[in-house]
C-alpha positions as CSV (number, residue, x, y, z in Angstrom):
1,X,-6.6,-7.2,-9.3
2,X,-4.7,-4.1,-7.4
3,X,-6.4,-1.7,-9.1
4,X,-9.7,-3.1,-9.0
5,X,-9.8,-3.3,-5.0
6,X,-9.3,-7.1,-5.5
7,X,-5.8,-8.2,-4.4
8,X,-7.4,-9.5,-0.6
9,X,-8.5,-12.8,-2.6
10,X,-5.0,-13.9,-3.5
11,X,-4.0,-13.7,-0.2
12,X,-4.7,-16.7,2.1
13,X,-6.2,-14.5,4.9
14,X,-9.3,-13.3,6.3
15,X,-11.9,-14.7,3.7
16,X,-10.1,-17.8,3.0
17,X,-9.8,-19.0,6.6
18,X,-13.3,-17.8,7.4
19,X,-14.4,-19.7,4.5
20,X,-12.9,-23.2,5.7
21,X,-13.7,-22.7,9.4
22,X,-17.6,-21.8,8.0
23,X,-17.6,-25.3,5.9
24,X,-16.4,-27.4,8.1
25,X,-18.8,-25.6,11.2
26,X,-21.7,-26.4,8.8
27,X,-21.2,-30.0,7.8
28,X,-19.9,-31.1,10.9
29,X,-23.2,-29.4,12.3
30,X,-25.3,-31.4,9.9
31,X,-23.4,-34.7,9.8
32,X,-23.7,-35.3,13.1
33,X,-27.2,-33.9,12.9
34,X,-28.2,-36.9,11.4
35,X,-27.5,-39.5,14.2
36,X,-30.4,-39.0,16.9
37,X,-28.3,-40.6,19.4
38,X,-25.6,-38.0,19.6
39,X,-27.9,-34.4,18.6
40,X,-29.7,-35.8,21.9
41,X,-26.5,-36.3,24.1
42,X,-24.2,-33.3,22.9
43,X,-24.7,-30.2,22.3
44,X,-23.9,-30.1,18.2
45,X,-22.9,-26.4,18.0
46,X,-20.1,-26.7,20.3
47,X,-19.0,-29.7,18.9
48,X,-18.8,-28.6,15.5
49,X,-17.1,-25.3,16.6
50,X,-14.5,-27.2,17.6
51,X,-14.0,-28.7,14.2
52,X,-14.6,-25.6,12.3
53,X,-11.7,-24.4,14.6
54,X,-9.6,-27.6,14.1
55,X,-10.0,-27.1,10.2
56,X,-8.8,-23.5,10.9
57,X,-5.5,-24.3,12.4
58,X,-5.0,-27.6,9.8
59,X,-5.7,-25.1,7.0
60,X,-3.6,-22.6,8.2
61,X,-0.6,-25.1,9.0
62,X,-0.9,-26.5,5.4
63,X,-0.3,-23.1,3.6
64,X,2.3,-22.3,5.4
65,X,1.4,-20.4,8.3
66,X,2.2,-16.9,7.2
67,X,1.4,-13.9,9.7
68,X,-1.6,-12.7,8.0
69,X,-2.9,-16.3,7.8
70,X,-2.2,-17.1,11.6
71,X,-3.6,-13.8,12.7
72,X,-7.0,-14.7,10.2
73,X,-7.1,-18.0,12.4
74,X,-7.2,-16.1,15.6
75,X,-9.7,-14.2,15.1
76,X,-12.0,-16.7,13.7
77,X,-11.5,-19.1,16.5
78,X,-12.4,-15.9,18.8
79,X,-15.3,-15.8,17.0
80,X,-16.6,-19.7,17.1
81,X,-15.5,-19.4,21.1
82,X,-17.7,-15.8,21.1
83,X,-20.6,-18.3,19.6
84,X,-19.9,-21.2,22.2
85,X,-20.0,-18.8,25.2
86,X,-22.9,-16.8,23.8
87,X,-21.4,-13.7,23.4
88,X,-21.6,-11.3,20.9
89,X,-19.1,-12.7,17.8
90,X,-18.1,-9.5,16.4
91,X,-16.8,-7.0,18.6
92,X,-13.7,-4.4,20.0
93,X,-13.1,-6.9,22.3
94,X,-12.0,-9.5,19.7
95,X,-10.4,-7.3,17.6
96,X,-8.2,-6.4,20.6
97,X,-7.5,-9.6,21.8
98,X,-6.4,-11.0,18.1
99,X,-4.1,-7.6,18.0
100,X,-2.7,-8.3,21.2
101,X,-1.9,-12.3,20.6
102,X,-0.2,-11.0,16.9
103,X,1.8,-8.2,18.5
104,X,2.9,-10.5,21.5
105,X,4.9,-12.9,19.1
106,X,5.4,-10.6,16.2
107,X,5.6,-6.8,17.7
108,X,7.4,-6.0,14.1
109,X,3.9,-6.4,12.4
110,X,2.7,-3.2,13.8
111,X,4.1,-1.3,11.0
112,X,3.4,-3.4,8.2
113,X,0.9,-2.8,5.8
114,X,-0.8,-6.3,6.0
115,X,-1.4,-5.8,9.6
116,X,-2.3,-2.3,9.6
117,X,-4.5,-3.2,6.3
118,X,-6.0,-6.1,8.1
119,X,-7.5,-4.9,11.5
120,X,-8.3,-1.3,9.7
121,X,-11.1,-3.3,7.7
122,X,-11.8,-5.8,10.7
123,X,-12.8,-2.1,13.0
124,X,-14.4,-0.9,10.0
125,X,-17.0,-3.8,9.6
126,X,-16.8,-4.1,13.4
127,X,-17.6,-0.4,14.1
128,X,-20.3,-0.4,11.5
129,X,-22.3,-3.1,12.8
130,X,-21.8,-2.2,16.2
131,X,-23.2,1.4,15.8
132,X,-27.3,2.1,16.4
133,X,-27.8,2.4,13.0
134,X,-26.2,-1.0,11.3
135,X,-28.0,-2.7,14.4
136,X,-31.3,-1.5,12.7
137,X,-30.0,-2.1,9.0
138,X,-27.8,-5.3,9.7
139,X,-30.5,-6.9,12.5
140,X,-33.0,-10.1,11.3
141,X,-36.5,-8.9,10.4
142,X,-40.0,-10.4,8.6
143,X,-39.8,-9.6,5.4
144,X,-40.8,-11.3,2.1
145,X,-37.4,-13.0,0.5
146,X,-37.1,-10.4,-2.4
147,X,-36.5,-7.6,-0.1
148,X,-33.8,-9.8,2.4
149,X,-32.1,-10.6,-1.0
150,X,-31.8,-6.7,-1.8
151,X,-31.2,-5.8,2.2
152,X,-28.2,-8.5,1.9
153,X,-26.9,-6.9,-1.3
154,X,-27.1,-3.5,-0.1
155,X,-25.3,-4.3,3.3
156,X,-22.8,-6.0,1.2
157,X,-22.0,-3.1,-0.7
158,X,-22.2,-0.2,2.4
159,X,-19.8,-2.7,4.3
160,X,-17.3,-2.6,1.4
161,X,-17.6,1.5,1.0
162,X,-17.0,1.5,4.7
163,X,-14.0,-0.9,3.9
164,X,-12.8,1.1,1.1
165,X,-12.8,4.0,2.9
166,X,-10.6,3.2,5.9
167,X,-8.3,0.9,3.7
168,X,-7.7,4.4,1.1
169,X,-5.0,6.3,3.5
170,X,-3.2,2.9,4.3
171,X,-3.2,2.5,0.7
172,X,-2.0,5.9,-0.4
173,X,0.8,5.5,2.8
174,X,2.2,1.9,2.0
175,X,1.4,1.8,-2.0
176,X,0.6,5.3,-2.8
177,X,-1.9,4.3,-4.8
178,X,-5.9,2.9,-3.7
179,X,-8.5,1.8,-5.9
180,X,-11.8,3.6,-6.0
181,X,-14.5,0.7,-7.3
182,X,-13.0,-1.7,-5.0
183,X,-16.6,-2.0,-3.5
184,X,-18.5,-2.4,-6.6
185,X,-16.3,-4.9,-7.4
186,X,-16.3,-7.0,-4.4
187,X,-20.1,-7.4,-4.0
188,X,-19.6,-9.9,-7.1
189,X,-16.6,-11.2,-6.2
190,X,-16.3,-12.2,-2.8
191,X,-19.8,-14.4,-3.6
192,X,-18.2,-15.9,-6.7
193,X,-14.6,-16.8,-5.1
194,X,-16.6,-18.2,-2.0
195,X,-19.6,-19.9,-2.9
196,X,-18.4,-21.0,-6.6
197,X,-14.6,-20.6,-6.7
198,X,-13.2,-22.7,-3.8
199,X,-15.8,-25.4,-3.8
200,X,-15.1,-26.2,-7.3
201,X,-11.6,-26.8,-6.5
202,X,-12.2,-28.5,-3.6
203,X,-14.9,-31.0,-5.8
204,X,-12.3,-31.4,-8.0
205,X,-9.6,-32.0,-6.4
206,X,-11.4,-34.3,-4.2
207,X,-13.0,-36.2,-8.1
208,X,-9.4,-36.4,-8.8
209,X,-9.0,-39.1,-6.6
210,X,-10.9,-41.4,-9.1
211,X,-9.6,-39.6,-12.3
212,X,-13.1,-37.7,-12.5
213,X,-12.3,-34.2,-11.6
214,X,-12.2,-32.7,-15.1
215,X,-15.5,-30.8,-15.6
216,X,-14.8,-29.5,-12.1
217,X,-11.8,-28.3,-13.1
218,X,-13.1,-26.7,-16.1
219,X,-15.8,-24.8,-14.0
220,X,-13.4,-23.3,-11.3
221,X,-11.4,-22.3,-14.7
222,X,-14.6,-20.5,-15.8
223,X,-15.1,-18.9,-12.6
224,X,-11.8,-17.8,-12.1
225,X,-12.1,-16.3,-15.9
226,X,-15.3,-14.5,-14.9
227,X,-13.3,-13.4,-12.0
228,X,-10.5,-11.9,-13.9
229,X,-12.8,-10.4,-16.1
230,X,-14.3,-8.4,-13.7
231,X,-11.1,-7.3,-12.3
232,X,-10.0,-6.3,-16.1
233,X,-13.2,-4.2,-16.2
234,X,-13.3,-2.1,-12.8
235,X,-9.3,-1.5,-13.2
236,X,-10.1,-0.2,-16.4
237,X,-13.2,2.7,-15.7
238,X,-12.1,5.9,-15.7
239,X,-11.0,7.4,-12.2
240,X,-10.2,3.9,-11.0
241,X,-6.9,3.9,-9.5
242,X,-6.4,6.9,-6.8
243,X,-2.7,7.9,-7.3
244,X,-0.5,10.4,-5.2
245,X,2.9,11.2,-3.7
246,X,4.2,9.9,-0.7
247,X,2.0,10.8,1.8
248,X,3.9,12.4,4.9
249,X,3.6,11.0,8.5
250,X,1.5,13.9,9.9
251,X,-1.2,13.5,7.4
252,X,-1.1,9.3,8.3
253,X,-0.9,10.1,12.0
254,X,-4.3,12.3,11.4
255,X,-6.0,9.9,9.2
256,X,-5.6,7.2,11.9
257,X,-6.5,8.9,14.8
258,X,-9.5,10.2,13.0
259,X,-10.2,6.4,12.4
260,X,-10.0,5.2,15.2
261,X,-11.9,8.2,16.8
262,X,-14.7,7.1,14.6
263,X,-14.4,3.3,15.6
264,X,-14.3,3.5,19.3
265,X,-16.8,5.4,20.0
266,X,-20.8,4.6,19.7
267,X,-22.6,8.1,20.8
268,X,-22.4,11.2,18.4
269,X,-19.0,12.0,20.0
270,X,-17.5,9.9,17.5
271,X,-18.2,12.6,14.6
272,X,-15.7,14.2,16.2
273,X,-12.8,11.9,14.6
274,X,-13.9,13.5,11.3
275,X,-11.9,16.6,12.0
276,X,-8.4,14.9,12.0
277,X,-9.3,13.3,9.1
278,X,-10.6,16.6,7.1
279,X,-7.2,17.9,8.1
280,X,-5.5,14.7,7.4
281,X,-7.2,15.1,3.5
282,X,-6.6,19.0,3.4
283,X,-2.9,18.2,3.9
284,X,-2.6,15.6,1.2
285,X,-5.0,17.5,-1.4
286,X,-2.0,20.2,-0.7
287,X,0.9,17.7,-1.3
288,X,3.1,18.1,-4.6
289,X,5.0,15.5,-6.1
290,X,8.7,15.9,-5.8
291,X,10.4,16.8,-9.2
292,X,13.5,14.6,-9.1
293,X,13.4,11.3,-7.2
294,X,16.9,9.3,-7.1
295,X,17.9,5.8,-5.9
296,X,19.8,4.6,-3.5
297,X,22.8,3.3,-5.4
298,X,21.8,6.4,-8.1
299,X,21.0,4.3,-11.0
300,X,17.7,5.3,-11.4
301,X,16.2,8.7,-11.4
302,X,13.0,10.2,-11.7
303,X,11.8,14.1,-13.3
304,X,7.8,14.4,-12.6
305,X,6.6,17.4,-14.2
306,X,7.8,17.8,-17.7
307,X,5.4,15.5,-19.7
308,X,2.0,16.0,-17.3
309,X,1.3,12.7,-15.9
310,X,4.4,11.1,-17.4
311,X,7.2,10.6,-15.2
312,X,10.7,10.7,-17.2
313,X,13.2,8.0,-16.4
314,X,16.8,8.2,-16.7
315,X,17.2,3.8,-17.5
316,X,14.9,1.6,-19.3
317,X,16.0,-1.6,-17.2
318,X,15.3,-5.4,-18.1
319,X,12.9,-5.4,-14.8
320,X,10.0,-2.4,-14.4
321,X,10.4,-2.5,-10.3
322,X,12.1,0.4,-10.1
323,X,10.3,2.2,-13.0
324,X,7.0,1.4,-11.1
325,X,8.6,2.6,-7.7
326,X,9.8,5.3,-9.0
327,X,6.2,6.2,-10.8
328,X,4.1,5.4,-7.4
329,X,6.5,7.8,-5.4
330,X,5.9,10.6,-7.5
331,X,1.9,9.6,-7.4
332,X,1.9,9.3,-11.4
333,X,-0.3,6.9,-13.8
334,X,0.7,5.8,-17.4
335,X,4.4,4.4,-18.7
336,X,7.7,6.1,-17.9
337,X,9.5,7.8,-21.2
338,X,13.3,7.7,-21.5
339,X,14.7,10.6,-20.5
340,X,17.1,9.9,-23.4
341,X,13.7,10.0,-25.6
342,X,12.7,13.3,-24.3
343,X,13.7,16.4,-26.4
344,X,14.7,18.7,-23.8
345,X,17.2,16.6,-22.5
346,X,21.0,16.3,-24.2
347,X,22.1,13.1,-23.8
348,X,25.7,11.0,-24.9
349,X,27.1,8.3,-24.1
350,X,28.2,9.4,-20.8
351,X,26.1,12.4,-19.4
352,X,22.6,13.7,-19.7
353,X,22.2,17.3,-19.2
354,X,18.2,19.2,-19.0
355,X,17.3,22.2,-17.3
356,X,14.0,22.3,-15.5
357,X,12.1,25.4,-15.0
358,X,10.9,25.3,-11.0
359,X,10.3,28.4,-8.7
360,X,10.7,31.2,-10.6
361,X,14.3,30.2,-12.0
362,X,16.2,27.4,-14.2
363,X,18.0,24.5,-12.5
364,X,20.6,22.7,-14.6
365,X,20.9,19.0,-14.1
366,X,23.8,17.0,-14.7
367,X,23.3,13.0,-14.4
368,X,25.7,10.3,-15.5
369,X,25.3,7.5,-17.2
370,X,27.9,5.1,-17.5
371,X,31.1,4.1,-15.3
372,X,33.8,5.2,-17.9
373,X,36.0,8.1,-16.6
374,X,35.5,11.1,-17.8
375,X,38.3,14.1,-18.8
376,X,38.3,15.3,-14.8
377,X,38.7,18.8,-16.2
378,X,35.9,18.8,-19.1
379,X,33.6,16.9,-15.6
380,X,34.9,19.8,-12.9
381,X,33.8,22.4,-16.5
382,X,30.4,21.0,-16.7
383,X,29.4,20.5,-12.5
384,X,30.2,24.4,-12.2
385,X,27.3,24.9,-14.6
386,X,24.6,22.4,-12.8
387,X,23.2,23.3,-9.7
388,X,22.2,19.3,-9.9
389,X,24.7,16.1,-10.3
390,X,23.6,12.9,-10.1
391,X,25.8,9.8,-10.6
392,X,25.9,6.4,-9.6
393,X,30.0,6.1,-9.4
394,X,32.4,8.4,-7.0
395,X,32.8,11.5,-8.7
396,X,36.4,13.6,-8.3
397,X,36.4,16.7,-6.0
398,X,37.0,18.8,-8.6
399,X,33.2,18.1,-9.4
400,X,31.9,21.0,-7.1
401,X,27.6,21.8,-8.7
402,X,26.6,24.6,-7.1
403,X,24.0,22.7,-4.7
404,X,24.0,19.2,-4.7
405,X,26.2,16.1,-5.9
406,X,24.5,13.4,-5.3
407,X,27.5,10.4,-6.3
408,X,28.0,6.9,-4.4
409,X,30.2,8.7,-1.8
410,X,26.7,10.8,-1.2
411,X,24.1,8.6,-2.0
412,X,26.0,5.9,1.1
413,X,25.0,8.1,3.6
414,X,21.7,9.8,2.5
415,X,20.0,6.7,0.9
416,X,17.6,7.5,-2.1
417,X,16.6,11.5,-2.4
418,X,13.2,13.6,-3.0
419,X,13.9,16.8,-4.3
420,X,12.1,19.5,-4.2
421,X,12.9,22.3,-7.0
422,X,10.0,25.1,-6.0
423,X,11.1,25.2,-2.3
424,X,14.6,23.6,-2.9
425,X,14.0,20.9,0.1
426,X,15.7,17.7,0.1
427,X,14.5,14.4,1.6
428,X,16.2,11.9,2.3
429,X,15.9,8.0,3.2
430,X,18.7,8.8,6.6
431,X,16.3,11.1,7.7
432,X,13.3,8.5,8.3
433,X,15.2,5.3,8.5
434,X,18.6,5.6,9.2
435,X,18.4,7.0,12.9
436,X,19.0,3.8,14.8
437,X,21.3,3.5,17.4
438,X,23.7,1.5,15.5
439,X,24.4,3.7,12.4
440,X,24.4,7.2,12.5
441,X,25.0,9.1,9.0
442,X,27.8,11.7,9.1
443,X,26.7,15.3,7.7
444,X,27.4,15.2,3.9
445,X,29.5,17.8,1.9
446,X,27.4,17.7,-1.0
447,X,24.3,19.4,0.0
448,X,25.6,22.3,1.4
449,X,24.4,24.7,3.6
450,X,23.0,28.3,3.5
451,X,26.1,29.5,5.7
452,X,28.4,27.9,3.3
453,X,26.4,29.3,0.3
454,X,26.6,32.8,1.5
455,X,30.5,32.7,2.1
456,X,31.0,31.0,-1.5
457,X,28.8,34.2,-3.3
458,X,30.9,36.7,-0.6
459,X,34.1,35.2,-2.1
460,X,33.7,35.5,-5.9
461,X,30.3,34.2,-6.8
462,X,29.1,36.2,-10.0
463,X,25.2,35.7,-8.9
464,X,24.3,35.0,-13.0
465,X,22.8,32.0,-10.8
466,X,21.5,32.5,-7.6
467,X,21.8,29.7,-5.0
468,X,18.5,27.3,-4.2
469,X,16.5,28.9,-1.0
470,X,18.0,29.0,2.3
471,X,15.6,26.6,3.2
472,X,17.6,23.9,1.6
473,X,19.6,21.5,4.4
């Protein structure tokens, strides 16, 4: 369902909500349509607005009221209140409002996917069908029934390119990965999950109450099959699932602006947001994996690079969340192979040693595997050869690689680590999430610095292997 652009539909959100509040707007509408006494007295859209709405805040109560749920129901009800004062429904205006009323109660939202995710596609659609053009495509016309039936499937499917395409970079920052067919897919499925789907169950949940639901069960079963199906199928086309590394903040802060550029503003002017976003795209067409990822607690490790899109992993663990993190940092498809299984690494009981050919020279790493103690002079032996040791236990000072040594002393204050071989760069987590005002990381020994470097090779270093680039930290 991720990979075929289809994950919104499991989510009780935006098209669920709508779906309810639509309902209940319609059949209150023509229920009491049908007595004379009141369609003469009251005005019937308002009234049922209110229900629709009413329905919209039961619904959302009963599952639970989640954030993305609640913020689904505000905007709807902006919408049916749009309708009641004879406003336009969709516009910036509501948008802003709904973002305004989230961010009030729940300012931590702002940097959450669902809420970035969320209003990116409600701006998109907005945008579109505020813009000269979708008026002329989107707007009511004469035409014979044929061509309104292929006008609604094409806008269907331009709204979900649109969709697609400002949903991609949120993708690629949050998951690192975005689906490409997503729009494809959703012409079919957001008709089947609304107009077959969810009546069904309703029918048959409301049949159950005399023991009759059955074949309305068995129908939402079949449409939920068809549903999966579909998802089965787009996932697997070639080219479907967009992969890449973490994507950097200055290549997200250009793809937003360039968004939003492009939203807000109606005269050709707005082609001017495509710029940031060309950059934005230039900078991540440029972007290179890193070649060894490590944990936090240094139990898992990553090597991209060795196998082409196979990413090598040091532990084959009962649960694949790590493997899978691991794999979507370093932007990689397919299933991680033991590093054990690989033939260029050595591995024991204890250690695993490889070298990896990056920049021009060989780097020698060193990672541990179990908790045993190991002969301290044998250990301090094999760290002078590796420029690289990783380990999840405290390893003794006489461990001294020749860059870094990354053990749970190190790994407490850095967090996880990127490493990067061909311009021997480290990233750490403490360097985008650990500089709050109540922790402060001190300077670690282990990843030493150039002025440190230079007075080790002045003192005795024999230079058979050079020290990483000064531009390590």
């Amino acid at each position: 369902m991720r990979d075929a652009g289809l994950t919104h539909l499991l989510s009780i959100s935006g098209l669920h909500v709508s779906a309810v509040i639509a309902a209940a707007y319609f059949l209150a509408l023509r229920l009491l349509g049908l007595a004379p006494w009141l369609a003469l007295r009251l005005r019937l859209p308002i009234v049922a607005a209110g229900a629709g709405a009413l329905a919209g805040v039961a619904y959302t109560v009963l599952t639970g009221a989640e954030v993305p749920t609640i913020r689904s129901c505000i905007g709807a009800i902006l919408v049916l209140l749009a309708l009641v004062l004879g406003r336009e429904a969709l516009s910036m205006r509501m948008v802003a409002v709904a973002a305004a009323t989230v961010l009030l109660f729940w300012p931590e939202a702002l940097v959450g996917p669902s809420f970035q995710l969320s209003f990116a596609a409600v701006i998109a659609i907005v945008a579109l069908h505020e813009s000269q053009r979708g008026r002329g495509w989107f707007g009511a016309r004469e035409e014979p029934w044929w061509a309104a039936g292929l006008r609604h499937v094409g806008s269907l499917l331009l709204t979900g390119v649109v969709i697609e395409l400002a949903l991609m970079p949120i993708g690629l920052f949050h998951f690192h990965r975005a689906g490409v067919y997503g729009a494809l897919a959703n012409v079919i499925a957001i008709p089947l999950t609304t107009l077959a789907s969810m009546p069904l169950i309703a029918l048959a949940l409301l049949f159950d109450i005399v023991g009759a639901g059955a074949p309305f069960w068995w129908l939402a079963g079949k449409s939920l099959e068809l549903l999966l199906a579909l998802a089965h199928w787009t996932a697997s086309l070639p080219g479907a699932v967009t992969a890449f590394p973490a994507m950097g903040r200055g290549a997200y802060a250009l793809f937003l602006v360039g968004g939003l550029w492009l939203a807000l503003w109606n005269s050709n002017v707005r082609l001017w947001g495509l710029i940031p976003a060309a950059l934005g795209t230039a900078m991540l067409a440029m972007m290179g994996a890193p070649d060894i990822l490590v944990s936090g607690d240094g139990r898992h490790v990553g090597i991209a690079g060795e196998t082409g899109g196979q990413l090598l992993v040091l532990r084959d663990g009962r649960s694949d969340f790590a493997k899978s993190n691991l794999t979507e940092l370093a932007g990689m498809n397919g299933r991680p192979i033991l590093l054990s299984d690989w033939p260029g690494a050595h591995c024991n009981d204890d250690f695993c040693a490889l070298a990896l050919r990056r920049g021009g020279r060989t780097w020698h790493v060193l990672i541990g595997l179990g908790k045993d103690l190991a002969r301290e002079r044998e250990l301090a032996a094999a760290c002078e050869r590796a420029d690289i040791v990783i380990a999840e236990r405290r390893l003794p000072r006489s461990c001294r690689p020749r860059w870094i040594k990354a053990d749970r002393s190190q790994l407490g204050q850095t967090g996880g680590l990127a490493i990067d071989l061909d311009s021997g760069t480290v990233r750490t987590v403490a360097q985008s999430q650990g500089h709050h005002g109540w922790w402060a990381p001190a300077a670690s020994p282990a990843v030493r610095s150039p002025a440190l470097q230079a007075t080790e090779t002045a003192e005795g270093g024999n230079g058979e292997n050079p020290s990483p680039p000064s531009q390590a930290p």
